[in-house]
Structures are given as structure tokens and as C-alpha cells.
ZADO-1210 file (C-alpha; in nm, 4 decimals, padded with zeros to 6 digits):
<atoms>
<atom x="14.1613" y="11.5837" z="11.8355" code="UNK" pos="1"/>
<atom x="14.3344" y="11.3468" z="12.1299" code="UNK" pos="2"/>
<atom x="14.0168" y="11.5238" z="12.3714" code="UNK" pos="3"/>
<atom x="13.7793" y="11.3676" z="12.0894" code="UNK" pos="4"/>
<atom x="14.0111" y="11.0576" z="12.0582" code="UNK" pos="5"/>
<atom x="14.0255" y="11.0033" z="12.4372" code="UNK" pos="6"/>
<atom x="13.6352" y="11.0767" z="12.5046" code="UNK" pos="7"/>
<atom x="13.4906" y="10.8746" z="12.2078" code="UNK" pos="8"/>
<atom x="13.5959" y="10.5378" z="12.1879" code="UNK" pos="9"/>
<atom x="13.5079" y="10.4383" z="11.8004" code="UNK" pos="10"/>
<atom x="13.6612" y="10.1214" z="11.8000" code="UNK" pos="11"/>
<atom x="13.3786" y="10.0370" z="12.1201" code="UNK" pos="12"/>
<atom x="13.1135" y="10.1835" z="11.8940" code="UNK" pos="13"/>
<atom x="13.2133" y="09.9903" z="11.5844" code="UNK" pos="14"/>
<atom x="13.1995" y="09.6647" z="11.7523" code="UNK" pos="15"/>
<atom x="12.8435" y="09.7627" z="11.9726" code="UNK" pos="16"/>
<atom x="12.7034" y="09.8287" z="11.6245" code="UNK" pos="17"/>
<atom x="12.8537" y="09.5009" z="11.4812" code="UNK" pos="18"/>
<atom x="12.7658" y="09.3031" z="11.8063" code="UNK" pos="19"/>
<atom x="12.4153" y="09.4029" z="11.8138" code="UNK" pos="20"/>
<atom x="12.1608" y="09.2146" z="11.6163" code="UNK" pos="21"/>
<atom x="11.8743" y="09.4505" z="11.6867" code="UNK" pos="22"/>
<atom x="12.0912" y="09.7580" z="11.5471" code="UNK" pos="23"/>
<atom x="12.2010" y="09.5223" z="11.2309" code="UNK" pos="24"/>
<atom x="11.8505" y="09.3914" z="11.1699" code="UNK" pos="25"/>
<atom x="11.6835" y="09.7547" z="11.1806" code="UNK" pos="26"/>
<atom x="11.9417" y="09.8812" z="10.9627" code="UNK" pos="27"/>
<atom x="11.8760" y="09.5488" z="10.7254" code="UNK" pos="28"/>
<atom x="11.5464" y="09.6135" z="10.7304" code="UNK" pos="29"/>
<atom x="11.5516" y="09.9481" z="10.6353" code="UNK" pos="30"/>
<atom x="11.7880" y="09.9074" z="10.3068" code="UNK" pos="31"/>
<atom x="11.5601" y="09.6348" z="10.1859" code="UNK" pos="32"/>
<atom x="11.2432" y="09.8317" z="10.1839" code="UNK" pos="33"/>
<atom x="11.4753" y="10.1573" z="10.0676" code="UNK" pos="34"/>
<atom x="11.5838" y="09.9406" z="09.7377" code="UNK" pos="35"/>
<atom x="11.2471" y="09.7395" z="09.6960" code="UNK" pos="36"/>
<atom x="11.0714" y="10.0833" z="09.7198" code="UNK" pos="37"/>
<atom x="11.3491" y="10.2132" z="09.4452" code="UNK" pos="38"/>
<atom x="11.3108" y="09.9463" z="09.2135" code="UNK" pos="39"/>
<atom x="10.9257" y="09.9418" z="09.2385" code="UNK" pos="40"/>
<atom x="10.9330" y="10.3068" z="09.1820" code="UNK" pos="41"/>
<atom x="11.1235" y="10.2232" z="08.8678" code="UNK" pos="42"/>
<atom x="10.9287" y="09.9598" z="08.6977" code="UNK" pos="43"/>
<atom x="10.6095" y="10.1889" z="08.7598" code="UNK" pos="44"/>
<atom x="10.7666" y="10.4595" z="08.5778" code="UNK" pos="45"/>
<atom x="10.9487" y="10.2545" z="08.3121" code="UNK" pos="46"/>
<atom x="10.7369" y="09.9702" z="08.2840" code="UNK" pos="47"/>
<atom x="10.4408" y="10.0509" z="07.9683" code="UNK" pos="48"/>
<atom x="10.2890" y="09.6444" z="08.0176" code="UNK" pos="49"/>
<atom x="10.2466" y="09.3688" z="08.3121" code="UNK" pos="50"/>
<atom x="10.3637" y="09.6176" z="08.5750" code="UNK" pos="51"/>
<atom x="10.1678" y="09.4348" z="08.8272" code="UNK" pos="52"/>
<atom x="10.3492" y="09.0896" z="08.7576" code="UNK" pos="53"/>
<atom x="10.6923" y="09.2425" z="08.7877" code="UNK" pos="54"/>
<atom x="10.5932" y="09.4326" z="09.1110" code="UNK" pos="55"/>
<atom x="10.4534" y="09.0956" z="09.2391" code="UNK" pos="56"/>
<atom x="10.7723" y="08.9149" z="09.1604" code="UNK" pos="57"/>
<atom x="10.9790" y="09.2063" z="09.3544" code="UNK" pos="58"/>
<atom x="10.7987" y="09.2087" z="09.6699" code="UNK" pos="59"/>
<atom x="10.8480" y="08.8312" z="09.7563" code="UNK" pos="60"/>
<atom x="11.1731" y="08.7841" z="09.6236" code="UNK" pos="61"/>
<atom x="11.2277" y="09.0737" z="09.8833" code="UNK" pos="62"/>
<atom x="10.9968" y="08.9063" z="10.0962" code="UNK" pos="63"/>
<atom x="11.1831" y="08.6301" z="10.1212" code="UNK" pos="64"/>
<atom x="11.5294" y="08.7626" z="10.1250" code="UNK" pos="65"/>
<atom x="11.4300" y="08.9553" z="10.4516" code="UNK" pos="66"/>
<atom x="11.3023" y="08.6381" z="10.6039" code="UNK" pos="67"/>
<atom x="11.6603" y="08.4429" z="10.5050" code="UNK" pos="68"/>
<atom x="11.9145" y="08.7285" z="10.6191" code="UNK" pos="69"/>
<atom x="11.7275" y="08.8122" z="10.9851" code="UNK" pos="70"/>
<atom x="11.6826" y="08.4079" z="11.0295" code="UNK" pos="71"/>
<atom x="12.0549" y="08.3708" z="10.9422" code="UNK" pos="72"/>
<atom x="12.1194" y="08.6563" z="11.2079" code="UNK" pos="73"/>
<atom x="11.9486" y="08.5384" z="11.4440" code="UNK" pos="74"/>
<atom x="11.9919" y="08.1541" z="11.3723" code="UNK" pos="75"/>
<atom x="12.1750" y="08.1570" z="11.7740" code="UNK" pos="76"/>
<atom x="11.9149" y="08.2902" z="11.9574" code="UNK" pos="77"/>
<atom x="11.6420" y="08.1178" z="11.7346" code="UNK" pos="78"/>
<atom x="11.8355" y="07.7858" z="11.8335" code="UNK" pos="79"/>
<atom x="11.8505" y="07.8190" z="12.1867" code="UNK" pos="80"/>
<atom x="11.4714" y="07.9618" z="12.1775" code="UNK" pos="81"/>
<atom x="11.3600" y="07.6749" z="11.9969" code="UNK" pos="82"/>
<atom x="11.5532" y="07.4653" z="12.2680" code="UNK" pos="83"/>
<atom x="11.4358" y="07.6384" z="12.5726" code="UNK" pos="84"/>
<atom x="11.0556" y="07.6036" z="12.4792" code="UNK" pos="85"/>
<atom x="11.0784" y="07.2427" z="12.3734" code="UNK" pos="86"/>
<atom x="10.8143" y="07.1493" z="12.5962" code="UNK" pos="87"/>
<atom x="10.5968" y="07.3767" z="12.4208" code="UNK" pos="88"/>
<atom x="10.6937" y="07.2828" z="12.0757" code="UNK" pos="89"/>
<atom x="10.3245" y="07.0954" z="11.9789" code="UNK" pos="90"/>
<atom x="10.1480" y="07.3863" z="12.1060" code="UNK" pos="91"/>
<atom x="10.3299" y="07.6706" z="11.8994" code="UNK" pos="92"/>
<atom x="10.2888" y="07.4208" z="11.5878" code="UNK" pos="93"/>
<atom x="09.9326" y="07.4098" z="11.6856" code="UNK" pos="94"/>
<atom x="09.9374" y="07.7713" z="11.7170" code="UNK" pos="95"/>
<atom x="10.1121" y="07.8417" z="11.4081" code="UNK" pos="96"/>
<atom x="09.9854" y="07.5747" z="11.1361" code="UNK" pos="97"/>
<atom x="09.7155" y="07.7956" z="10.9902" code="UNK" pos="98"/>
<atom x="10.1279" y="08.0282" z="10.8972" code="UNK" pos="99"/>
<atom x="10.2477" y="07.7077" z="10.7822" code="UNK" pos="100"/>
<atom x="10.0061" y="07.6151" z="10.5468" code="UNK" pos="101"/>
<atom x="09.9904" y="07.9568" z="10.4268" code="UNK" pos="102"/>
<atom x="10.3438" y="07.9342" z="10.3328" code="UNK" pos="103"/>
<atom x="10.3236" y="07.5871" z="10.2302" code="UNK" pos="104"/>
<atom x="10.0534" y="07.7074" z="09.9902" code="UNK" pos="105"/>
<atom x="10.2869" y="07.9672" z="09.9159" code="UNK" pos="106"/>
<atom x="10.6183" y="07.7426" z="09.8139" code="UNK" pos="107"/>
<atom x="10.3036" y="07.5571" z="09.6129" code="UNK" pos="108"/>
<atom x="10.2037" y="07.8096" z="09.3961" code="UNK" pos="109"/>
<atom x="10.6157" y="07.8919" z="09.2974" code="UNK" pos="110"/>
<atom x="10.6718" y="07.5477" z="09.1952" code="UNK" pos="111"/>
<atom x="10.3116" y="07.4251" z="09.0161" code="UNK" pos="112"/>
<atom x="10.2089" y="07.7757" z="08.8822" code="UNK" pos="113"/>
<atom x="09.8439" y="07.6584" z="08.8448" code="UNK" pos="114"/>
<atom x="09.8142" y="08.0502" z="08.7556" code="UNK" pos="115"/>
<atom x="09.9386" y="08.3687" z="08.6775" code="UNK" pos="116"/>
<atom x="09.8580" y="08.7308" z="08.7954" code="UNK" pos="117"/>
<atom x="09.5845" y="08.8382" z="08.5655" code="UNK" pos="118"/>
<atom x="09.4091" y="08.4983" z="08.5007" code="UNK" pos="119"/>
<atom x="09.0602" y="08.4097" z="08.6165" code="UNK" pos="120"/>
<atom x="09.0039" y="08.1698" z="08.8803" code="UNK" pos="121"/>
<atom x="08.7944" y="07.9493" z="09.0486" code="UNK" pos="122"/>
<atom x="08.9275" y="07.9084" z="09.4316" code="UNK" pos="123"/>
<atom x="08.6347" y="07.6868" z="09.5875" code="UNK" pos="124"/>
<atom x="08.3256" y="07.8865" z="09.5304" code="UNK" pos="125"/>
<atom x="08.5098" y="08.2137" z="09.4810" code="UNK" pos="126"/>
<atom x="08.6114" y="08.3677" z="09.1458" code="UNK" pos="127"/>
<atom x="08.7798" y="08.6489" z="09.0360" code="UNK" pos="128"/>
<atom x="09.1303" y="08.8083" z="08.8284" code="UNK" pos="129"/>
<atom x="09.4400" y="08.7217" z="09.0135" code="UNK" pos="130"/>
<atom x="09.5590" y="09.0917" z="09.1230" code="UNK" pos="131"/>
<atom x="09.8362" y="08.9799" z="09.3318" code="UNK" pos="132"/>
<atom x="10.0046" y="08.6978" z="09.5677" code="UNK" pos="133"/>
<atom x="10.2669" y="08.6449" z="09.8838" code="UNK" pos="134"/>
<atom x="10.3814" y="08.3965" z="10.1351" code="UNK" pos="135"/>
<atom x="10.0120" y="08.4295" z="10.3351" code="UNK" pos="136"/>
<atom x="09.7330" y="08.5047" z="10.1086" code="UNK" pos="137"/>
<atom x="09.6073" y="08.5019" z="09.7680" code="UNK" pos="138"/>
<atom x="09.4245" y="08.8465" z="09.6365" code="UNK" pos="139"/>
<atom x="09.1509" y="08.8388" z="09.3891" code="UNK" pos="140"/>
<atom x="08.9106" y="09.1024" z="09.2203" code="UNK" pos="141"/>
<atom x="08.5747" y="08.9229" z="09.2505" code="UNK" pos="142"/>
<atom x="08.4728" y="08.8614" z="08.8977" code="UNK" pos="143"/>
<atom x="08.0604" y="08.7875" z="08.8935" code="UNK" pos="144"/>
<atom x="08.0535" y="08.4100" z="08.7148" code="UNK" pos="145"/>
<atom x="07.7128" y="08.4942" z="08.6009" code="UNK" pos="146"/>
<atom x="07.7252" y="08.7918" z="08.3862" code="UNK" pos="147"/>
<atom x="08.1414" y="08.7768" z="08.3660" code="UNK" pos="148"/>
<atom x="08.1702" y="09.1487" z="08.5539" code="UNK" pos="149"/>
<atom x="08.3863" y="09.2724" z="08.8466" code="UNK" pos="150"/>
<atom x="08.1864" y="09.3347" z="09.1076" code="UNK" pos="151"/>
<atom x="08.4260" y="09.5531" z="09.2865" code="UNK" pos="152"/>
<atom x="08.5253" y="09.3716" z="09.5806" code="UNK" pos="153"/>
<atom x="08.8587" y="09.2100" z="09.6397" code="UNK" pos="154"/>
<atom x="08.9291" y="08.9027" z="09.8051" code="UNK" pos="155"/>
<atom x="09.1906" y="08.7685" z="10.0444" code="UNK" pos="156"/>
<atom x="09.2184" y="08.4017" z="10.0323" code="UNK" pos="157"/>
<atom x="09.4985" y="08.2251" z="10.2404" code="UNK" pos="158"/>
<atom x="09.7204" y="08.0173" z="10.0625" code="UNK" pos="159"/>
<atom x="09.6502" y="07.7434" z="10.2859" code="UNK" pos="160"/>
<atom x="09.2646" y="07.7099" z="10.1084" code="UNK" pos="161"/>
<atom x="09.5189" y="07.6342" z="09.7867" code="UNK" pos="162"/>
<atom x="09.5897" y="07.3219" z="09.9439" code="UNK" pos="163"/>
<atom x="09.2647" y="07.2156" z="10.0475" code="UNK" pos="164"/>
<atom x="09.0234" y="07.3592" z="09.7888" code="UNK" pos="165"/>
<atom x="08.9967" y="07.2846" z="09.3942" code="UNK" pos="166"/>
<atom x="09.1716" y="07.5454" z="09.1689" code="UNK" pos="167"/>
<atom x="08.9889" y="07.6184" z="08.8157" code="UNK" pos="168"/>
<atom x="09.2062" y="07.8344" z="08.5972" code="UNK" pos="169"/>
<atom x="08.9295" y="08.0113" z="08.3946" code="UNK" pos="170"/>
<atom x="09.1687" y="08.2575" z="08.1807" code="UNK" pos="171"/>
<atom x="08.9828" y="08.1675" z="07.8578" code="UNK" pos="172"/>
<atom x="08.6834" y="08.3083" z="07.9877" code="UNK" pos="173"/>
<atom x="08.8292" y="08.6294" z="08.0127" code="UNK" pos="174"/>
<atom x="08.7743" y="08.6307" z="07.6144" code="UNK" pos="175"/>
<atom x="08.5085" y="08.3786" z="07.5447" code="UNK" pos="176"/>
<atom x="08.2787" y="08.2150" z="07.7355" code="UNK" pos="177"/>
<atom x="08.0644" y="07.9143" z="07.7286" code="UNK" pos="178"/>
<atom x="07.7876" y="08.0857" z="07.8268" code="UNK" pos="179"/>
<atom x="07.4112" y="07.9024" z="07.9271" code="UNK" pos="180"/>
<atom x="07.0951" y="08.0384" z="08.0294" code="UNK" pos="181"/>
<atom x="06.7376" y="07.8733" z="08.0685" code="UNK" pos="182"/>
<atom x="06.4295" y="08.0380" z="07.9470" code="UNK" pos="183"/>
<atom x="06.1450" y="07.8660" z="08.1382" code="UNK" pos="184"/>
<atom x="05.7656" y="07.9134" z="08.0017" code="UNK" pos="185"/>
<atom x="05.4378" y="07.7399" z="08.0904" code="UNK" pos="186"/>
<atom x="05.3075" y="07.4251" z="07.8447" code="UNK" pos="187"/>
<atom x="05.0646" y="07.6073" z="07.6527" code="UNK" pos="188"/>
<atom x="05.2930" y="07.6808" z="07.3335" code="UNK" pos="189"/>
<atom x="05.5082" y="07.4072" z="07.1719" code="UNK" pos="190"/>
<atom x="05.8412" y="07.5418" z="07.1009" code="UNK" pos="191"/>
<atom x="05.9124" y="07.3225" z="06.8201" code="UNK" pos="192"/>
<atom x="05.7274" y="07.5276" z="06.6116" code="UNK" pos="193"/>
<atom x="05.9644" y="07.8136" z="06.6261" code="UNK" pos="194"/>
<atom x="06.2428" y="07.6860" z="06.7028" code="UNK" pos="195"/>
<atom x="06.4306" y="07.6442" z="06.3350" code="UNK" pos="196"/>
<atom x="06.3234" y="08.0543" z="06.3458" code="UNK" pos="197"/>
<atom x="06.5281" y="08.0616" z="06.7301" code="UNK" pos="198"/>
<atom x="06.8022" y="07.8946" z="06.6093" code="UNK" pos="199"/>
<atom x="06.8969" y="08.1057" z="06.2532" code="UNK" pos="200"/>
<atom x="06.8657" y="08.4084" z="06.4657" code="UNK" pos="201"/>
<atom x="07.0957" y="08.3007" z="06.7001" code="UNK" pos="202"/>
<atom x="07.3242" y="08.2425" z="06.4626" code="UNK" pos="203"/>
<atom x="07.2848" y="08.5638" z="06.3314" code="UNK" pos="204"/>
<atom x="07.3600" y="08.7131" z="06.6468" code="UNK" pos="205"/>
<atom x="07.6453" y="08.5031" z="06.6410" code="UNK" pos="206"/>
<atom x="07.8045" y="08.5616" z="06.2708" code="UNK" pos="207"/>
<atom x="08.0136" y="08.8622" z="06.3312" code="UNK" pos="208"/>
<atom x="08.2601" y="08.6841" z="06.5216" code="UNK" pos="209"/>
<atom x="08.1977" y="08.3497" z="06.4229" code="UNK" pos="210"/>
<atom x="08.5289" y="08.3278" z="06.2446" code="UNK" pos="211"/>
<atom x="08.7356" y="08.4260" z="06.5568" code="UNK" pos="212"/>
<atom x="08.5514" y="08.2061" z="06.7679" code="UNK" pos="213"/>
<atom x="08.6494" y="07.9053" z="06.5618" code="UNK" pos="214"/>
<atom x="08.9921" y="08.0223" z="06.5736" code="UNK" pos="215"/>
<atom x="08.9612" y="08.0506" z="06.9948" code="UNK" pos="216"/>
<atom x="08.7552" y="07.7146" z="07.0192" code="UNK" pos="217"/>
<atom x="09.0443" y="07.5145" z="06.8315" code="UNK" pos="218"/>
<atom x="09.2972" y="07.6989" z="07.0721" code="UNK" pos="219"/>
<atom x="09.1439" y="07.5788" z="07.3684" code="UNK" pos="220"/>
<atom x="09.0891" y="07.2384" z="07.2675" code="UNK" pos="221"/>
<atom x="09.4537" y="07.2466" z="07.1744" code="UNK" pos="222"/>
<atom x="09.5636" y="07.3196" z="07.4696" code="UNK" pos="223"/>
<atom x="09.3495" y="07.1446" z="07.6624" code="UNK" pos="224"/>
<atom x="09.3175" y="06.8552" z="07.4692" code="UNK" pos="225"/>
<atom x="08.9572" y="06.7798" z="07.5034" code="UNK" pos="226"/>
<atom x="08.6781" y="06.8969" z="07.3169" code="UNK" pos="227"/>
<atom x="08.4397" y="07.1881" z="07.4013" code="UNK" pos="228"/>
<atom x="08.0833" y="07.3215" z="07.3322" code="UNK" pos="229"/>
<atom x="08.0837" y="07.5582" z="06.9953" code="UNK" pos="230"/>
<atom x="08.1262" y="07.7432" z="06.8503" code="UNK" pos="231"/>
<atom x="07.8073" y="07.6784" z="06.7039" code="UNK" pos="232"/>
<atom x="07.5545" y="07.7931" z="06.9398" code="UNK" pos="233"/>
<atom x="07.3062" y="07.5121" z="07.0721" code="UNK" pos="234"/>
<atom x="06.9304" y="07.5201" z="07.2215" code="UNK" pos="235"/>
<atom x="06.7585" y="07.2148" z="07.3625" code="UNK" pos="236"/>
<atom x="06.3954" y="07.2136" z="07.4522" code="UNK" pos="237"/>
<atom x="06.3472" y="07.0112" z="07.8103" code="UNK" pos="238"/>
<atom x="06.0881" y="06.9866" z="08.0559" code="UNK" pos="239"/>
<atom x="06.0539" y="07.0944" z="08.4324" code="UNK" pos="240"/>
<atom x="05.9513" y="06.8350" z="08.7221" code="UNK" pos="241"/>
<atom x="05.6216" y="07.0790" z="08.7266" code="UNK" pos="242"/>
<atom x="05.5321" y="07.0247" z="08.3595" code="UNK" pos="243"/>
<atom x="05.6561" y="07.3707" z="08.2045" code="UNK" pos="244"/>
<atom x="05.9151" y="07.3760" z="07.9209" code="UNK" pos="245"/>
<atom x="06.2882" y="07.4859" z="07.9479" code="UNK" pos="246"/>
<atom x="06.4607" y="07.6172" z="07.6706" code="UNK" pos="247"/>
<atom x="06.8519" y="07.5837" z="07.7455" code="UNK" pos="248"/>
<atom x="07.1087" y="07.7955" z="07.5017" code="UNK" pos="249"/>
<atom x="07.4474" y="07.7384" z="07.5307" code="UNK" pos="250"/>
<atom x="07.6409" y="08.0400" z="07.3012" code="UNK" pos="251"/>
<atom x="08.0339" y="08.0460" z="07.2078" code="UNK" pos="252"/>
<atom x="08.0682" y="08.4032" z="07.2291" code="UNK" pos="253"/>
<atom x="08.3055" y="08.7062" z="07.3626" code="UNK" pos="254"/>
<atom x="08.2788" y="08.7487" z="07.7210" code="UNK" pos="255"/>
<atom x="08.1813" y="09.1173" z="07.7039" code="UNK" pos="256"/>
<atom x="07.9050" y="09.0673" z="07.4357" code="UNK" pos="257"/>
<atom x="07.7046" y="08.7475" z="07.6464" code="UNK" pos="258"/>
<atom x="07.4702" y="08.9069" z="07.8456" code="UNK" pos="259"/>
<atom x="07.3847" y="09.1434" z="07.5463" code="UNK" pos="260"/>
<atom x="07.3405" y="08.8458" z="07.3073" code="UNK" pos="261"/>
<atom x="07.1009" y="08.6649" z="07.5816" code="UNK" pos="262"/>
<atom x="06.8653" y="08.9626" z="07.6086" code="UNK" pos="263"/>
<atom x="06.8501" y="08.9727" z="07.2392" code="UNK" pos="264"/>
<atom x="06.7879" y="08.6165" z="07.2200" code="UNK" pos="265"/>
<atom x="06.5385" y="08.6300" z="07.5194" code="UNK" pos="266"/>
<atom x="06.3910" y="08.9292" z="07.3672" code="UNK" pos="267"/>
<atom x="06.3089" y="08.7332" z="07.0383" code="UNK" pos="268"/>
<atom x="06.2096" y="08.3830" z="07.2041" code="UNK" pos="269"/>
<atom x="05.9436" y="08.6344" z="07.4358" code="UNK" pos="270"/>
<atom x="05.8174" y="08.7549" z="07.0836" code="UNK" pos="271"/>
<atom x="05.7927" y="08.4197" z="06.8823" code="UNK" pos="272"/>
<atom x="05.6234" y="08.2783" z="07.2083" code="UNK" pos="273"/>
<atom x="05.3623" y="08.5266" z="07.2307" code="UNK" pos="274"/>
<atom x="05.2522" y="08.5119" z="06.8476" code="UNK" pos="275"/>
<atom x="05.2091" y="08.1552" z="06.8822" code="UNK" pos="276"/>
<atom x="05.0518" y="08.1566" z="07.1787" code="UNK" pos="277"/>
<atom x="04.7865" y="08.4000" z="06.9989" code="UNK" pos="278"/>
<atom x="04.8014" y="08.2135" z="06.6916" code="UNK" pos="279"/>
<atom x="04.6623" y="07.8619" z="06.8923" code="UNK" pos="280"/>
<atom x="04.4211" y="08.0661" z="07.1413" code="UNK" pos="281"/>
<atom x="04.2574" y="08.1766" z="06.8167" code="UNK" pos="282"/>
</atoms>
């Protein structure tokens, strides 16, 4: 035991681990992902609803409690670097601001929520469900605005388009939607002359949830305090700078049932068309 005592020094060793930063911060770094991978782990097995929001929440509180601790170890050595390169200091904040307005855009999004994981979303011209966020970028499953589908692609936005582009939260559209479409035909047939027929039948198409989609209109308005299309659904007759005739529809109906409600209106406006159209060539 003295041989061991008198070749190993552990007091030495102690204080090399304790006095070195790069041994402390490795170890640091491995608990934290050790315990986030743990608790992760835990609310996948545990968790029955919102998994993804919790898991969100522990990976940048994590996130950011790695970033504190190593900055607080290394505050000394970040000082004098920071000192030592102060002739450099514009270009490394040149370098860097794209980082900074990430996590700008980051520190944003904690304190104005414009949205939460799972909402829809309008990010300048892209859209899609909110699968995810962190201190650089913004992940989104592309949602198709035309025919309200994923289109299986996921997007990476970086948090510092947040600050620079307009954000449309567009979670009610995840149940109902507002939807329009144009029918455009030639002159020869006067849609006024069908159009009381158009109109009961899309109502019709319309009925079984017409209930609901009171309910859901008044809820929006509520909370956004303006007033909205429908539910009713509406069709306008218009003409083209060429001369032909537009029918616009505007429908207040359940996101997954829109595209199936226009082909059934399309189909019928096609069939009314035609039998006047034979009607006045006779």
C-alpha cells in the first residue's frame, strides 16, 4: 500500500482533473446528454399525448444549460480571447451575425410564442406543421396550401428569417379551411341560369357539418375578433380580361373533406354547363 501510496500521487491527480477545463467540460458534456437521453427515453415511453412538445422543451432547456455551464467555465479564457482578438472583433461579428440572428430569433420565439409545435404556419412563402424548434433553425413538415396535404418534405428555416419575414399562424386550418377555387368557362352559357341549382347543391354538400362549422366559425371570430367568410358557402360569377366567365366558390368546410367537396361541386357545375349549353345551341 505505501509502494502504491508513494508511486501514485492522488492528491496531483485530483487537482489535474479539477484544474483542467477540457477534462471538466468533456465530462460535463457527457452527463448532460447521459440525463437528456434518460429523460427523453422516459417521456417516449411514458408519455401517451404531445410527446414531441415535451421532447422539444427538453432539448433546449439542455441546450441551453450546456451553453451557460461551459461559458461559465471557460468565462477566463473566453475573456482574454475576446481581448487578444480585439482588432478583429467587427470581422468575427460579421462572420457570426447570420448565429446571432439565429439565436436572436431564437430568444424571440421563447418570449412572443407566435406558435406552438403542431400548428400550421406561414413563414414567408413556406408552410407547413411546426415539428420542432432550437437556438438555430425552425423545422417544418411542408404542408401543400393548395389541397391542405403534407407533401413529405421537411423544412429547415433559420430563426433569423423569423425576424425578417411575416409569420401567419394558420392552426385553424388544420380543421377548417376557407377554401376558394375558380371554375373558368368560355361566354357561350350564362351562368345565371343555373346558378340558384349551384348554389342548393352546394349547400347540400355542405349540410352534414354545417352545425359544427357554425360552432368553429364563431370560435375563430372569437378569438380573433374579426369576422370571417361562412360558414355559408358563397359563389360569385365574374369575368376574365379575355371575355370568359369565372365562377369563384369560397366553402367553410373541414380541411380533409375540401378537395373532395370541389370535385363534386366542379363535377356538377361541368354537368349543368353542358345541358345548357345544348339546351341554347338547339
Amino acid at each position: 500500500m505505501n509502494w502504491l501510496e508513494e508511486n501514485i500521487d492522488f492528491s496531483s491527480l485530483t487537482d489535474l482533473f479539477i484544474n483542467n477545463k477540457l477534462v471538466i467540460t468533456s465530462i460535463f458534456i457527457i452527463i448532460i446528454f447521459i440525463v437528456k437521453f434518460s429523460i427523453v427515453k422516459i417521456i417516449k415511453r411514458k408519455s401517451k399525448e404531445d410527446k414531441r412538445t415535451q421532447i422539444n422543451m427538453v432539448n433546449n432547456i439542455f441546450t441551453i444549460l450546456m451553453i451557460i455551464t461551459i461559458f461559465n467555465i471557460w468565462a477566463e479564457e473566453i475573456q482574454k480571447f475576446a481581448f487578444s482578438i480585439a482588432a478583429f472583433i467587427v470581422a468575427i461579428v460579421l462572420a457570426t451575425r447570420e448565429f446571432i440572428q439565429c439565436f436572436i430569433g431564437f430568444i424571440y420565439l421563447l418570449s412572443s410564442r407566435p406558435f406552438r409545435i403542431g400548428d400550421w404556419v406561414q413563414v414567408g412563402n413556406y408552410y407547413g406543421e411546426v415539428h420542432s424548434t432550437d437556438w438555430a433553425k425552425l423545422t417544418l413538415l411542408e404542408v401543400d396550401k393548395d389541397d391542405y396535404q403534407y407533401t413529405g418534405k421537411t423544412l429547415y428555416l433559420p430563426n433569423s428569417q423569423l425576424i425578417t419575414s411575416v409569420i401567419k399562424n394558420l392552426n385553424f386550418m388544420k380543421r377548417y379551411a376557407i377554401h376558394h377555387f375558380t371554375i373558368v368557362r368560355d361566354s357561350s352559357v350564362n351562368p345565371f341560369d343555373f346558378i340558384d341549382e349551384l348554389q342548393d347543391k352546394a349547400h347540400e354538400y355542405c349540410d352534414d357539418f354545417k352545425d359544427v362549422a357554425i360552432r368553429y366559425n364563431q370560435l375563430i371570430e372569437s378569438r380573433l375578433d374579426v369576422s370571417i367568410a361562412g360558414p355559408e358557402p358563397h359563389i360569385q360569377v365574374a369575368t376574365s380580361e379575355l371575355g370568359d366567365t369565372q365562377v369563384f366558390f369560397t366553402i367553410f368546410c373541414p380541411t380533409e373533406k375540401a378537395m373532395d367537396i370541389e370535385q363534386k361541386l366542379t363535377s356538377y357545375f361541368m354537368k349543368l354547363w353542358f345541358e345548357r349549353k345544348t339546351i341554347d345551341s338547339n
